[in-house]
C-alpha positions as CSV (number, residue, x, y, z in Angstrom):
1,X,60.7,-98.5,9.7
2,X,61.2,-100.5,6.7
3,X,59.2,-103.3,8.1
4,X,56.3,-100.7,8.2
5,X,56.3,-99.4,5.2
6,X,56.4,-103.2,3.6
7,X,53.6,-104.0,5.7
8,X,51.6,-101.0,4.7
9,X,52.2,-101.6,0.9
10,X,51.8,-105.2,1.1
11,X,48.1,-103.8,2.8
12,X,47.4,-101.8,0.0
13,X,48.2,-104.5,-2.6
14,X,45.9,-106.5,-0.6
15,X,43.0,-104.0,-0.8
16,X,43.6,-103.5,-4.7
17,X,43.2,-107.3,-5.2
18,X,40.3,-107.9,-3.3
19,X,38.1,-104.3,-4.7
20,X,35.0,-105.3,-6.5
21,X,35.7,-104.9,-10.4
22,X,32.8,-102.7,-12.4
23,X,31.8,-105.8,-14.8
24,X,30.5,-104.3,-18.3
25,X,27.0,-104.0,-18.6
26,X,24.5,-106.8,-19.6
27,X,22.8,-106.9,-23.0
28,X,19.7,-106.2,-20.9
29,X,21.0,-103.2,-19.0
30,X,22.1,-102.0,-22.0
31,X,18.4,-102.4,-23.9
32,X,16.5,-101.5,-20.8
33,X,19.2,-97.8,-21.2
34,X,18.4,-97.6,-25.0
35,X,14.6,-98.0,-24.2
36,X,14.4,-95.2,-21.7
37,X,16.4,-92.6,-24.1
38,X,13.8,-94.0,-26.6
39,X,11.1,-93.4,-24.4
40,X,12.7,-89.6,-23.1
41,X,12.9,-89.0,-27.2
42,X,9.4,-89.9,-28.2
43,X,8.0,-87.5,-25.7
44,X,10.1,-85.0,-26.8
45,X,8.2,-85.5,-30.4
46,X,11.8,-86.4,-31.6
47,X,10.7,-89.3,-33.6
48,X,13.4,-90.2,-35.3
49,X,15.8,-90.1,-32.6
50,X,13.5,-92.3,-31.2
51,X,13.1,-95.2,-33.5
52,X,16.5,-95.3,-33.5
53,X,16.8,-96.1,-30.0
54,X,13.9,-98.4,-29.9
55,X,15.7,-100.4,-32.6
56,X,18.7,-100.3,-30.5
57,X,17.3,-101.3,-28.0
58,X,15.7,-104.4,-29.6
59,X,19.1,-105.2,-30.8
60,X,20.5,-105.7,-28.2
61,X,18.0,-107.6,-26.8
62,X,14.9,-108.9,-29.1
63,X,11.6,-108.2,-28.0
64,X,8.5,-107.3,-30.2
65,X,7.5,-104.4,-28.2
66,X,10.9,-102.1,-29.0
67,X,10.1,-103.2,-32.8
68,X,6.2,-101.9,-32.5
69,X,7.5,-98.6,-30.7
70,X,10.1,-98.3,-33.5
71,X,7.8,-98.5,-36.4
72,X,5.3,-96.2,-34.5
73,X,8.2,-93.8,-34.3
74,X,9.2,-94.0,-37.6
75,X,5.3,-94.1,-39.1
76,X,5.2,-90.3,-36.9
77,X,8.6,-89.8,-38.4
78,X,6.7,-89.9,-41.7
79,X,9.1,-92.7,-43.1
80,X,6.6,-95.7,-43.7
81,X,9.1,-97.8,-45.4
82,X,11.2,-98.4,-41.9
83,X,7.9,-98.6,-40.4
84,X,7.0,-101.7,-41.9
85,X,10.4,-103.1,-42.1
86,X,9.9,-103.1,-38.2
87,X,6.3,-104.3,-38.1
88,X,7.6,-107.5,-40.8
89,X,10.5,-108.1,-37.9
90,X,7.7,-108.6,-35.5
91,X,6.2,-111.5,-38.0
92,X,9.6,-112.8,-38.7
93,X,9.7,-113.8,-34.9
94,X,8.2,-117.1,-34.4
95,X,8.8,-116.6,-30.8
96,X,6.7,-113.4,-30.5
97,X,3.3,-113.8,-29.0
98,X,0.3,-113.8,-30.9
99,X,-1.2,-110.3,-29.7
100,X,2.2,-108.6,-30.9
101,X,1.8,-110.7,-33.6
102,X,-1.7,-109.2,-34.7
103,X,-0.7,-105.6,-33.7
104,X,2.2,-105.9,-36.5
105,X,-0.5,-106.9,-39.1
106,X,-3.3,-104.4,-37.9
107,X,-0.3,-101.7,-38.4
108,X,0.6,-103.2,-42.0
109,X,-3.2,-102.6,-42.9
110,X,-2.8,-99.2,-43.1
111,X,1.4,-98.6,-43.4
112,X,1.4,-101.3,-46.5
113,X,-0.4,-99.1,-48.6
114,X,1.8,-96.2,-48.0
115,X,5.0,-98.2,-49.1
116,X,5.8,-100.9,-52.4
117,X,6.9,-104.7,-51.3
118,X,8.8,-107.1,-53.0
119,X,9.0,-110.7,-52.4
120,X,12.2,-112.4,-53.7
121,X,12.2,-116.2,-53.7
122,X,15.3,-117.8,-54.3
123,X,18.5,-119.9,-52.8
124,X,18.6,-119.9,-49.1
125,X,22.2,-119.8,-49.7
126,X,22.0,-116.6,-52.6
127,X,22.5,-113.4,-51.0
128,X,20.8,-110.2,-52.3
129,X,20.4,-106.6,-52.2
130,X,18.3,-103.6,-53.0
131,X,19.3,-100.8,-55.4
132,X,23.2,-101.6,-54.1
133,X,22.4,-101.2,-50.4
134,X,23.0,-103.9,-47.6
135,X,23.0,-107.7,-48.5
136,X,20.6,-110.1,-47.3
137,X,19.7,-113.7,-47.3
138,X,16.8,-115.1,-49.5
139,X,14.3,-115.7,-49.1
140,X,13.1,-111.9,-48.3
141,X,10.5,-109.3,-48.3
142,X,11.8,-105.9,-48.9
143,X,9.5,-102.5,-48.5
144,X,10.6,-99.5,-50.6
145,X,9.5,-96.6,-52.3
146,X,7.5,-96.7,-55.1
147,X,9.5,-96.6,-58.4
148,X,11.8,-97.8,-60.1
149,X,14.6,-100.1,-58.3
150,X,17.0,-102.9,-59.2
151,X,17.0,-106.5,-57.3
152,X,20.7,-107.9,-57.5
153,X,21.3,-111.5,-56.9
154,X,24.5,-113.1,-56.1
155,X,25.4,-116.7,-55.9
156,X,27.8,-119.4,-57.3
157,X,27.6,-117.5,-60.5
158,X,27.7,-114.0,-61.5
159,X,26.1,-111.0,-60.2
160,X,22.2,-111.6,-61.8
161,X,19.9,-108.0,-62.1
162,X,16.2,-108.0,-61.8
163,X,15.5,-104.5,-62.7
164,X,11.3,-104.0,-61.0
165,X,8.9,-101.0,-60.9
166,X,6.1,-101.5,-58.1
167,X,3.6,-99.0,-57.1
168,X,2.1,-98.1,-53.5
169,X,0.5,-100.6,-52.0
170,X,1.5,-103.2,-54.5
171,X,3.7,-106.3,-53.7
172,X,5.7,-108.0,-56.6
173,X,7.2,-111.2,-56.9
174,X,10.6,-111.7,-57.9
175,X,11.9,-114.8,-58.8
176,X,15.7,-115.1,-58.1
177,X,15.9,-118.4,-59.2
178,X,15.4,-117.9,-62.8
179,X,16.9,-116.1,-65.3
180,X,16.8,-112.4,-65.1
181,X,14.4,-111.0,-68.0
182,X,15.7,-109.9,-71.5
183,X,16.0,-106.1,-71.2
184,X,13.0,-105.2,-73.8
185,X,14.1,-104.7,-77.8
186,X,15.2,-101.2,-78.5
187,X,12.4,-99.9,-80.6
188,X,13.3,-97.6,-84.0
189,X,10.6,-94.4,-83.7
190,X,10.0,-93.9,-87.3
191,X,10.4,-91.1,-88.6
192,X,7.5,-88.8,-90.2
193,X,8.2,-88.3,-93.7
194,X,9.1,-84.8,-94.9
195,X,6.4,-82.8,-95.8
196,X,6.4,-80.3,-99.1
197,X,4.3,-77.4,-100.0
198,X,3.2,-77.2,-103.8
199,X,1.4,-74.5,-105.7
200,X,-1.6,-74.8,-105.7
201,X,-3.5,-74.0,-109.3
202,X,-4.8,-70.6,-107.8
203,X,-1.6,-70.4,-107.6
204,X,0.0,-70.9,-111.1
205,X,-3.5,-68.6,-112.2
206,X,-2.6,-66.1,-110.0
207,X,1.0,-66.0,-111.3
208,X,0.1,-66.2,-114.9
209,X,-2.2,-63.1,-114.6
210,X,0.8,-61.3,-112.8
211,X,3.1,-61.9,-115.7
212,X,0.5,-61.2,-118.4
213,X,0.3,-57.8,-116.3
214,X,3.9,-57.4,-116.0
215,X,4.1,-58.1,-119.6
216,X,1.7,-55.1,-120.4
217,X,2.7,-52.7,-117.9
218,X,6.2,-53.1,-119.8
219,X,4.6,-52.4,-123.1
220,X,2.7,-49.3,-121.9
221,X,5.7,-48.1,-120.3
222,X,7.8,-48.0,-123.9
223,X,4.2,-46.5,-124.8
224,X,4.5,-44.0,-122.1
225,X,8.1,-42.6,-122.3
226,X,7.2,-42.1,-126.4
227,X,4.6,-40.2,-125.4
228,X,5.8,-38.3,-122.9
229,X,8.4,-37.2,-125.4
230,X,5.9,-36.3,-128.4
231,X,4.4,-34.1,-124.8
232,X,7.8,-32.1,-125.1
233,X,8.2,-31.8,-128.3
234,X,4.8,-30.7,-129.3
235,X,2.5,-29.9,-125.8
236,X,-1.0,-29.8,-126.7
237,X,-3.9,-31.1,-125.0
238,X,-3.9,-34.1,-127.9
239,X,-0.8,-34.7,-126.6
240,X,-1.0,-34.2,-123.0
241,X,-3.9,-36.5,-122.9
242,X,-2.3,-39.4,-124.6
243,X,0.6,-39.4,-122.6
244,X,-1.5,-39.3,-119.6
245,X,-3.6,-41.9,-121.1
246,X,-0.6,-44.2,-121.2
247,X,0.5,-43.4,-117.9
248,X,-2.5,-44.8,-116.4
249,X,-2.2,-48.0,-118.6
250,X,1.1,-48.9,-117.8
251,X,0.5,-47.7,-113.7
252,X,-2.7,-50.5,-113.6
253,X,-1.0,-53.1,-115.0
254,X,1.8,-52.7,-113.0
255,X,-0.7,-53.1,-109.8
256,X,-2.6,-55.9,-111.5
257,X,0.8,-57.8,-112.0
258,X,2.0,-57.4,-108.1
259,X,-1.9,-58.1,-106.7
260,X,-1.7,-60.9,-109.1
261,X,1.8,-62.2,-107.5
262,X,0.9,-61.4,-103.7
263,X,-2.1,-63.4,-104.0
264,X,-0.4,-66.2,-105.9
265,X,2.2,-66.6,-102.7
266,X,-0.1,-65.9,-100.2
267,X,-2.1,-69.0,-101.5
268,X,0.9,-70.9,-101.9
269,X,1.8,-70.6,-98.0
270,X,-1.4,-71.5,-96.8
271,X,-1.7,-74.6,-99.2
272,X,-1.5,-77.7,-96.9
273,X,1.8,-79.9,-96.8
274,X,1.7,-82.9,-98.3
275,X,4.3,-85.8,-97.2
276,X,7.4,-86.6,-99.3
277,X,6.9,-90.2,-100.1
């Protein structure tokens, strides 16, 4: 019995030593699986999940035709900026053929003026990056938005910042291997002197005639209040008509003195400013 059982286990050993092990799949199964999820995506009209795959696909396994199906996914995506990036890795492959070669620059035609692109020159050994994102070696060509954006340089010295602003359809030149560019002078906005208003001479008329008025309405109102009191003691139309008399005196020039100051002030505000100096 034991002599059985030894045999039989020894059989099985046997069987588990000699069973076909499930290698891991090549780079080629693996971009030939990426391209048909890629492929399944697109005609789903899920772009972006579809340039992703093409790219994945070319990464693991270079070909210019996953790079032109990414950036056609992408450009349908409505991000032109990875669509060119993909179109310029099609150029930047020396071994691709020449009618890839001219598909990637009919493409650019049209995506280039949709994006901004920056050429920086410098070291082959300097490494860069854009706006703090991902390093890369220089020479480059980067695609962006159009804007604002900062270039940083690093090499055997310190950190160096090209601070750019490119517009669609533009490409600028960035030279790493000078020095970056002064930042411009901080320029002093002057201030506007301060501005005054002055009397005019209508003005100083105006307000002379108001206190000549005010002046008299003062003296017919003494004028007044005596007359009013020779009314009481002693009412008779003499009387009566003088103090009315006075009444009316003092009442006019006490209008004529506050016309007089309104339209001095009123002239006044609408006199122009003239600057302090």
């Amino acid at each position: 019995m034991r002599t059985e059982r030894r045999a039989a286990l020894l059989a099985a050993a046997l069987l588990l030593h000699t069973a076909p092990v499930r290698a891991e799949p090549t780079a080629h199964e693996r971009a030939s699986a990426s391209f048909q999820q890629a492929r399944a995506a697109f005609a789903r009209r899920e772009f972006t999940a579809a340039a992703a795959a093409f790219e994945q696909a070319a990464e693991y396994e270079p070909h210019p035709v996953a790079w032109l199906n990414a950036a056609e996914a992408w450009a349908r995506a409505d991000d032109p900026v990875r669509a060119t990036t993909d179109c310029d890795r099609v150029l930047a492959d020396r071994n691709a053929a020449a009618t890839y070669r001219d598909e990637a620059k009919t493409r650019l035609e049209t995506l280039g003026q949709r994006v901004a692109t920056v050429d920086v020159r410098g070291n082959p050994t300097s490494l860069a990056s854009l706006d703090g994102g991902p390093t890369f070696l220089l020479p480059a060509r980067k695609r962006m938005a159009a804007g604002s954006h900062v270039i940083t340089v690093t090499d055997a010295g310190s950190p160096r910042r090209f601070p750019i602003t490119v517009g669609l359809g533009e490409t600028l030149l960035v030279d790493a291997t000078s020095a970056p560019p002064p930042p411009p002078p901080l320029v002093s906005i002057p201030k506007e002197p301060a501005s005054a208003k002055h009397p005019p001479t209508a003005t100083w008329i105006a307000f002379g005639v108001s206190g000549a008025a005010l002046a008299s309405a003062t003296v017919f109102g003494f004028r007044t209040m005596g007359a009013r009191d020779d009314f009481n003691d002693s009412p008779t139309n003499g009387t009566r008509d003088a103090f009315y008399g006075e009444r009316l005196a003092t009442n006019v020039s006490l209008g004529v003195a506050l016309v007089a100051a309104g339209v001095g002030l009123t002239l006044w505000l609408l006199a122009p400013s003239t600057p302090r100096k």
